[in-house]
N, C-alpha and C positions, 0 to 999 in steps of 0.2 A: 504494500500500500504506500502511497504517497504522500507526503505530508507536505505542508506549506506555511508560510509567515505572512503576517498578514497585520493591518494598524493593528487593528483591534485587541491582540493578545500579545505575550513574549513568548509564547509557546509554539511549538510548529503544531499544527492541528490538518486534519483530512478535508480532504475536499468538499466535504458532504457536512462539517461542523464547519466550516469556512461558511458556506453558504446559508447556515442557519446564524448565525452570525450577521451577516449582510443583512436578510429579512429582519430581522431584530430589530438591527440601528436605521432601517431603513435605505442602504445603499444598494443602487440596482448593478453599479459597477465598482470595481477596484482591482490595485494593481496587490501581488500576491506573490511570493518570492520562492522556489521548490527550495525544498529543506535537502541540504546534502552534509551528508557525514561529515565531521572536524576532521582534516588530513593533518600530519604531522603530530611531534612529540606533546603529548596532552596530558600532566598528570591529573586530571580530572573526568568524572566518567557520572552519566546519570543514573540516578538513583531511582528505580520506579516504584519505589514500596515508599518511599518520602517527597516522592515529586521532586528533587532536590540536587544539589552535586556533590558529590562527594571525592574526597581523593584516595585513588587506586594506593589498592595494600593496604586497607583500614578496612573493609569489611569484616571478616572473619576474627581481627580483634576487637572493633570498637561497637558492634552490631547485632542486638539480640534477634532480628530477622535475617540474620544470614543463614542462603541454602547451598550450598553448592550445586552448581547445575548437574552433575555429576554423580551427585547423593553422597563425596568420598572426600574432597577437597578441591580448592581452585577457587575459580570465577562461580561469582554469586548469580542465583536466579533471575536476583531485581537488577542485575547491571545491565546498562544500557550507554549506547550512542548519546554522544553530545552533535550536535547537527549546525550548521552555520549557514545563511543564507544563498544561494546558488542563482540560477538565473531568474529573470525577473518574467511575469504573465500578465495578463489581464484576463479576470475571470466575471462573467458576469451573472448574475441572479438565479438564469437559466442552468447555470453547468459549465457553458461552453468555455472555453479556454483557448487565447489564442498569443501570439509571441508582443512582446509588449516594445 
């Protein structure tokens, strides 16, 4: 799935939460940025059990929700991508989505 940036949140959010958004505040149009993975060295990694960032190498000590994906050790269940803005769209009311 694809997610996007958009005024309205600091969050990358779906195409389909993008657009209930729009209806909300009333905008039939706006520009809208695809969310693309942080490249390079990032000690920081998101957190999907706290919404949050956290930094790599602290789950398993400082974390009463840590799983390991694994079930045995490593990398936690809730980690996640940190995501940076990518090309820019204009998406309108309807769906459509075209090069901005």
């Amino acid at each position: 799935m694809k997610y996007y940036f958009n005024s309205f949140n600091i969050l990358a959010l779906s195409k389909k939460d993008t657009i209930s958004q729009m209806v909300k505040n009333g905008v039939t149009e706006m520009i809208i940025y695809e969310a693309e993975k942080s490249k390079g060295e990032n000690d920081l990694f998101w957190c999907r059990q706290y919404f949050g960032c956290g930094e790599k190498g602290n789950c398993g000590k400082l974390c009463k929700h840590y799983e390991p994906r694994n079930k045995k050790s490593g990398c936690c269940k809730h980690y996640g991508n940190l995501y940076e803005e990518g090309r820019p769209y204009i998406l309108n009311v309807n769906g459509k989505i075209k090069k901005a």
